[in-house]
Structure formats: structure tokens, C-alpha cells
N, C-alpha and C positions, 0 to 999 in steps of 0.2 A: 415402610420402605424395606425392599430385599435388601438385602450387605452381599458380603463379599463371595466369590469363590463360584465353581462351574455351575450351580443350581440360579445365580443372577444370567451368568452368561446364556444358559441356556432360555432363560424368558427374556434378555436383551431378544436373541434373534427371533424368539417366536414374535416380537412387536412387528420385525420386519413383512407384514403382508403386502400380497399384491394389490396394487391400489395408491400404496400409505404415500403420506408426503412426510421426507423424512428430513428434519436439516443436520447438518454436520458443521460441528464450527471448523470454521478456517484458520489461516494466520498462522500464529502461534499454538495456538488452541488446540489445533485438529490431534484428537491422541493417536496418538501412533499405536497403541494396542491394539483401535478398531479395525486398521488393515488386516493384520494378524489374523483376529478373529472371523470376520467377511469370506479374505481369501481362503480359510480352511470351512469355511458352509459357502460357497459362493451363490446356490441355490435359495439363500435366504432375499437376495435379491431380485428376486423374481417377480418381473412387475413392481417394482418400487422406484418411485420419482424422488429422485434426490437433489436437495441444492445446498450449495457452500461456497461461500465470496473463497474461493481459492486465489491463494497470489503466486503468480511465475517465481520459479528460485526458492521458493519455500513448501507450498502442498506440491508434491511431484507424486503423487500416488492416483491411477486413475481406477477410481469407483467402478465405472460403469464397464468396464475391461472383463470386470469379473462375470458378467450374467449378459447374454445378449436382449434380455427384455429388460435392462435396466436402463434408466436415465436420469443424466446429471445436468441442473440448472446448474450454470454460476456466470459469472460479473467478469472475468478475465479468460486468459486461454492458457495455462501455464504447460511447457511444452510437451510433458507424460499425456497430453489431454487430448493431444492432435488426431491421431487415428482414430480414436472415438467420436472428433468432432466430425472431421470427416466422413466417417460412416452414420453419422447421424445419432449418433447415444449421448452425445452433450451437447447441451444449448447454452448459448451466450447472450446476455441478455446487455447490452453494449449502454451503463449506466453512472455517473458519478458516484462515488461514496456517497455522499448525504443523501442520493435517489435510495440507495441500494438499502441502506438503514431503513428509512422511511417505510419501504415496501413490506423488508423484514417486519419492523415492529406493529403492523397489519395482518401478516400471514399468522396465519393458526396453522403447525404441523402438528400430524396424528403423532410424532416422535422428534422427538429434537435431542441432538445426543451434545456431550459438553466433555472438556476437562478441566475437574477442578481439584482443588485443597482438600486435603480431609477436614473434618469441623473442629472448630475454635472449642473453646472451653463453655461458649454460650449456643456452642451447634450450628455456627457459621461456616458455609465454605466459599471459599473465594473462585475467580477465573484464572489468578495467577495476571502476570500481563501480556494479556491479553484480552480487552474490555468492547470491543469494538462494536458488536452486536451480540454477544451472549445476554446482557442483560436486556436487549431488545424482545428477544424470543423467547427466552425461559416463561417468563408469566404467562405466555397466549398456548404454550405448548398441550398439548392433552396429556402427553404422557412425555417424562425428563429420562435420559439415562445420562450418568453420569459416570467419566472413567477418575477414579479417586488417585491423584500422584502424588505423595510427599515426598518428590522431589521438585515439583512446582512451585517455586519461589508465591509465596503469601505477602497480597500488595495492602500495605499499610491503609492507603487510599484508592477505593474502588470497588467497583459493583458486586455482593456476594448476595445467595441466596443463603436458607435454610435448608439445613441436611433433611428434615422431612418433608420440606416439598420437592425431593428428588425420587421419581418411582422405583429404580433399579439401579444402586450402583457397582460398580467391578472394580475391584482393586487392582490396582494398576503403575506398582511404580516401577521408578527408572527414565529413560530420557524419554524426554521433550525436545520440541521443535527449536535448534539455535542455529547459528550461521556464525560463519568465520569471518573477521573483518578482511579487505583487500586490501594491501598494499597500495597508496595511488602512485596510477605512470607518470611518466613524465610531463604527459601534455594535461590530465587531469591535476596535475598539482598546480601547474600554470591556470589553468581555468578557476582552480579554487582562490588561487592568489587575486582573478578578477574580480570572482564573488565577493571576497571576502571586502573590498573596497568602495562597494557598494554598499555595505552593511551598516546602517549608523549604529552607536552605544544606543543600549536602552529597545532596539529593536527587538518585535516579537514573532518571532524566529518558528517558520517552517521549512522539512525540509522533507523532499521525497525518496521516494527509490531511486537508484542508481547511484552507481561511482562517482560523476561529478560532484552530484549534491551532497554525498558523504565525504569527500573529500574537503569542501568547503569549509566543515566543519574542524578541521584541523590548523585553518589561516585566519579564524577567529578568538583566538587562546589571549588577543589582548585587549578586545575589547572588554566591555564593561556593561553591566545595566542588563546584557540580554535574557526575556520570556520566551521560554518553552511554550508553543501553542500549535503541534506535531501533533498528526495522524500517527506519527512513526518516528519512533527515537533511536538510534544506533551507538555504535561503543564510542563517537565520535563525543556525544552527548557528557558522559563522565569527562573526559580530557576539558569541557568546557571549565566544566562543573570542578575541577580539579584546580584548573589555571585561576580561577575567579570570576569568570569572564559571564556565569550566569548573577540572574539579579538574586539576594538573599533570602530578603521578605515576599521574591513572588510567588504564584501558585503556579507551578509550574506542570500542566498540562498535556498530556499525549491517551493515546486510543492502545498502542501497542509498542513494547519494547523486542528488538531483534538482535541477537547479536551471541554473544558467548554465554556459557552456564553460567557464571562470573559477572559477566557484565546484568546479565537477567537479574540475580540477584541484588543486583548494588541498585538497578531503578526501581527494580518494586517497592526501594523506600527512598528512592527520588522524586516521584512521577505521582502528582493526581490521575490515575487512571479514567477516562472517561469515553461513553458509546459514541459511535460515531453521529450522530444529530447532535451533539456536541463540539468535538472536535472538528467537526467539516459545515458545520450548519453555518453559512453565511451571514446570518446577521449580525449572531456576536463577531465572526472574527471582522468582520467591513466594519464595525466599533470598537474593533481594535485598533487603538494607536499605532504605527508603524509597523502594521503586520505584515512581512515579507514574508514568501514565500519563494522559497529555492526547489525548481523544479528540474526534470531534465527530460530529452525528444529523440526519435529516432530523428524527424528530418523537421527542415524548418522553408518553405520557400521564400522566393523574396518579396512578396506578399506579406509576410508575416505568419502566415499560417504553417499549423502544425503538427505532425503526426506523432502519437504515441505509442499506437496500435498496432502498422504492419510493417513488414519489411519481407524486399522482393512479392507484393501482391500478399502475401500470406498474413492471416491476423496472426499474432505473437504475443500477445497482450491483452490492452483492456485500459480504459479512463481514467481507472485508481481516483484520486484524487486532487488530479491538476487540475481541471476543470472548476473545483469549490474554491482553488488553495487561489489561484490565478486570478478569479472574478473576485474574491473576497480584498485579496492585496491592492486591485484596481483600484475598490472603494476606499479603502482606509484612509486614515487621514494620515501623510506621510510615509502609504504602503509602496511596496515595489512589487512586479512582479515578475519572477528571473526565471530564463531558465537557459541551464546551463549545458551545454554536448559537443564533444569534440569536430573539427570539423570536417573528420572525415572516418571513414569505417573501411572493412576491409584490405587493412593491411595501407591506407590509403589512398587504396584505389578508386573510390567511390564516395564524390564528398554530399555532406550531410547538409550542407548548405543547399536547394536544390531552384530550379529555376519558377518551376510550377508544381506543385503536390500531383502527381498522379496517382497518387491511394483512393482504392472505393468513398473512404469516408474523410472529413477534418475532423482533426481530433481537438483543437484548439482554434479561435478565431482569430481573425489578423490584432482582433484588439483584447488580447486575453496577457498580451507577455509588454511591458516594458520594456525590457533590457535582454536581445539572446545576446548569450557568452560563449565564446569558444576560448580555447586555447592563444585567439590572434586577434581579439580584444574583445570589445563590446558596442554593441548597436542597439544606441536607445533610440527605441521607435515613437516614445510618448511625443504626440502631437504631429508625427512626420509627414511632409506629402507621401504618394504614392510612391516616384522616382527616389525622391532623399531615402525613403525606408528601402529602397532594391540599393542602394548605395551604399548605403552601411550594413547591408548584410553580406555584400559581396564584398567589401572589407575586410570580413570576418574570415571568410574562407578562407582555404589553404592557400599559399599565392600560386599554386601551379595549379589551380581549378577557377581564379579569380576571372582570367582572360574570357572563356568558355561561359562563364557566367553573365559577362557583361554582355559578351556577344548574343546569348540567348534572350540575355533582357530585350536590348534593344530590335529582335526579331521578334519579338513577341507584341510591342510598342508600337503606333502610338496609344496612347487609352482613350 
């Protein structure tokens, strides 16, 4: 294995041929050194197919920007990505997490780049948390680089290789990928307050990206009994974990931790770290007792159907993991599946509630969610006719978009 200093750097980029299929972890994972180094050879890029599950709000770096015969696969559209999609140097391949896994853990790249821990005392390095699909790819890869940071919190429980099955690594420390928690507003506190009433003790607890969902976790501090069984755990996570409100003896579960340098630290020995065919693989969690899943939408029509992906025509997004989290909750025995999104955007201009989805695609089927929650209550759709589920979703809506709503239904009517 090369070590450290500009003589690795310089055989990292000689891997980069035209041709190569190269992967780059995402999430948390992605090292921020790589930019660095790319942007100052942008040339190394030349003719290289690159893919990485990038997530909106977290990889905001675009690859393919640097070299105009570059190209980037990945699974979302995070917003630094748009004029490259646009111009056709990134492809979005429109997939559930446990698809996305699945595909990975199949793919053979000629280079698969990683960041990880330096080695343990036995020559282990870890992913840090971040598990999602590193431990997917590493074994099929042909050749590993690795960015080595010891400031990467080392997760007690979760996928590490061997420092010598790593080909090249660079030393690399200093920050890594975190996020500041937000504040919730006023109407997302209200919505969490819906969530949270929904949530029995003993419940096993998903929850997704956005503010609602993160907020919910703040209006559960008294219940009791609750499992972690997250794609994604937030700073919300510890405050559970703090109140008592998680269960003591259970194993508690996630693919990746987001959140502060602080918070990063305190999960990596909270959290069984696990890849996503785990975490999202529908079997086990549909045999999960009371697995909730708390999700959130840009729009929802009264239908029941649901967009996660575009807004104003434009993709924005990407599937992430409602689609596993939603179907899995359906089955459970005593699952729910929520989701939760204010009912209106734009300053309240434009409610989110809508009459009929006119997005290219659905992102969610009419019978994927139980329960949408807004800020103005909650509309369980389990078992509803057609009319009763436009009825409680116009409900929900703001009351000065409710009128407008009915009026649309019933022009749209009879079925």
C-alpha cells in the first residue's frame, strides 16, 4: 500500500484514466480533500464516468464542472448539479435506496475512492458514520483510494476494512461533511406536535430528510420504548437518547449520522452502523413490529399521491428513501406510514396540498402514506373511499386555499 504525502497523490490521479468508472462515496463520506486535489488537475478527469449517491444540502460540489468530457452518475439532483445536468454531464438514475445499494454492491469500478480512519492497533480502518454503501463497493473495487482523516470519528459498531487492502492512501485530515441543526418554525413545531401523537411507546422509529421529520423528533422526549431503525439519524436523535425516550437494551440501527462535529462523535458509539440493504431492505423492516416511518413531500394531491422530486416542473431531488421507508411501514404489524409537510410554500402563496399532481413523474403512490400531516391536522387515508380521502386532505390545507380546493375537486368529479 502507498502512504501518505504528494508521491500517493500523484498515483491517486494517474488512476484517473479516460474510460475509468470511478465511484466516490457520498453522504458524509465524500472527502472534501478530493475537490481540492481534482480542481487543481482538472485534466485528470478527462473521459472519466463517475458515480456517487450524492444527497441535496450535503455534496454541493459538482465533479463533472471540472472537465467538459467528464460524467457524473448519481441517484438525486443536489442543487451545484443543475447546469451540468442540464447540459448533459450528469445522469440521474431516478432509484430507491435499497435499488441504489443493490446496483452498487454488483458494480465493479476500475477505482472506488473512500474516507476513512486511520488503522486500529489490529490495522482496521473504519468509514466513520457513514456505512451506507462504502462497505457495498470496497470488495468488488479493482483498485481502493483512500482519504485517511483522524478527525473522523471511529464508529464502535460498523463496516471497516483492512489498511492493506487499501491501494493508495493520502492523508487527509481536518473537516469532514456536518450540518447545523435548524431551528423548527412555527408551523413545523405544530406539525411535529401531530407527528408525535401518532407515535406509539415502543415504536420503531424512521425518520427522513427535511425539517418536519427532524422536528418531530423533538415532541417525542416522553415517550418510552422507542428503536432506531433510520437510514439517517440527526442531532434530534441524542435529545431522545438523552430524555430516555430510546429503548436501552435495543440495537439501535442507522446507515448514516448528519449533524455537528459533536453530535457525529456522540453516534458513532450510539448507532449500529449499517449498509443500506439493511437499513432500507424491506423485508426485515415489514418484520418489524411497529416500524414507522416519518417522511416529508414537496406536494401531495388529493388523490393521495406524492411528489418528492420536483418543484415548478424542475427535478430538485430524488426518491432517497420514502419509497422503502413508506412500503416497509404499510406492512408492519402496527406500522404507520407518515409524512409529514407544511401546507403551503412560498411565503404561502402556493399550497402544497394540490388538486391533481401535474409533475412528469409520482413519486409516491396514493397507497404508500397513511397519515399526510400538515401544520392543520392530519388525514388518515388507511382504507378511505376516493371522495372521503379528497376530504381530508382538503382539511388539511391552509383554510384560505381549502375553498379553491374543493372547488377543483368537484370539477374534476364525477369518477
Amino acid at each position: 500500500m502507498r502512504t501518505m504525502g504528494d508521491p500517493a497523490s500523484a498515483e491517486a490521479l494517474a488512476a484517473f484514466r479516460p474510460g475509468a468508472r470511478v465511484y466516490i462515496q457520498g453522504a458524509g463520506g465524500e472527502p472534501l480533500a478530493l475537490r481540492g486535489m481534482l480542481a487543481a488537475a482538472p485534466a485528470a478527469l478527462a473521459e472519466v464516468n463517475l458515480t456517487s449517491c450524492m444527497l441535496p444540502g450535503i455534496n454541493e460540489f459538482d465533479y463533472a464542472a471540472l472537465n467538459p468530457t467528464a460524467r457524473l452518475t448519481t441517484f438525486m439532483l443536489p442543487a451545484a448539479l443543475r447546469a451540468s445536468f442540464v447540459e448533459g454531464r450528469v445522469r440521474v438514475r431516478p432509484m430507491p435506496y435499497s435499488q441504489i445499494a443493490a446496483a452498487l454492491a454488483e458494480e465493479i469500478f476500475d477505482l472506488a475512492i473512500f474516507q476513512v480512519t486511520p488503522p486500529d492497533a489490529e490495522g482496521w480502518c473504519g468509514f466513520g458514520p457513514c456505512a451506507d454503501f462504502a462497505g457495498l463497493v470496497f470488495p468488488h473495487a479493482k483498485r481502493r483510494l483512500a482519504f485517511v482523516n483522524p478527525d473522523v470519528p471511529w464508529v464502535s459498531r460498523g463496516p471497516r476494512v483492512r489498511r492493506e487492502d487499501i491501494d493508495i492512501a493520502i492523508d487527509a485530515p481536518g473537516a469532514f461533511i456536518t450540518a447545523s441543526p435548524e431551528a423548527p418554525s412555527t408551523e413545523r413545531a405544530a406539525i411535529a406536535a401531530l407527528v408525535a401523537s401518532h407515535v406509539p411507546d415502543g415504536a420503531a422509529l424512521q425518520t427522513g430528510i427535511g425539517g418536519a421529520p427532524a422536528a418531530a423528533l423533538g415532541c417525542l422526549k416522553d415517550h418510552r420504548g422507542l428503536i432506531v431503525r433510520s437510514g439517517l439519524v440527526t442531532e434530534g436523535y441524542r435529545h431522545l437518547a438523552l430524555a430516555g425516550a430510546l429503548a436501552d437494551a435495543a440495537d439501535h440501527i442507522t446507515g448514516l449520522a448528519m449533524g455537528s462535529t459533536d453530535f457525529m462523535g456522540w453516534a458513532a458509539n450510539a448507532f449500529t452502523f449499517a449498509d443500506a440493504l439493511t437499513t432500507h431492505g424491506a423485508a426485515g423492516l415489514a418484520g418489524t413490529p411497529c416500524f414507522t416511518a416519518i417522511n416529508s413531500a414537496l406536494e401531495v394531491d388529493l388523490f393521495g399521491q406524492v411528489n418528492v422530486e420536483w418543484r415548478d416542473g424542475r427535478l430538485v431531488g430524488g426518491l432517497g428513501g420514502a419509497p422503502d421507508f413508506a412500503r416497509a411501514a404499510r406492512r408492519s404489524q402496527g406500522g404507520r406510514s407518515i409524512l409529514a409537510l407544511p401546507a403551503t410554500a412560498k411565503g404561502g402563496r402556493v399550497s402544497r396540498i394540490v388538486p391533481r399532481l401535474t409533475t412528469p413523474t409520482i413519486s409516491l403512490s396514493r397507497d404508500d402514506a397513511d397519515l399526510i400531516i400538515t401544520e392543520h391536522g392530519a388525514a388518515d387515508l388507511r382504507g378511505a373511499d376516493i371522495q372521503t380521502r379528497a376530504r381530508r386532505l382538503i382539511a388539511i390545507a391552509a383554510p384560505d386555499q381549502q375553498e379553491g380546493l374543493d372547488r377543483a375537486w368537484r370539477e374534476m368529479g364525477p369518477f
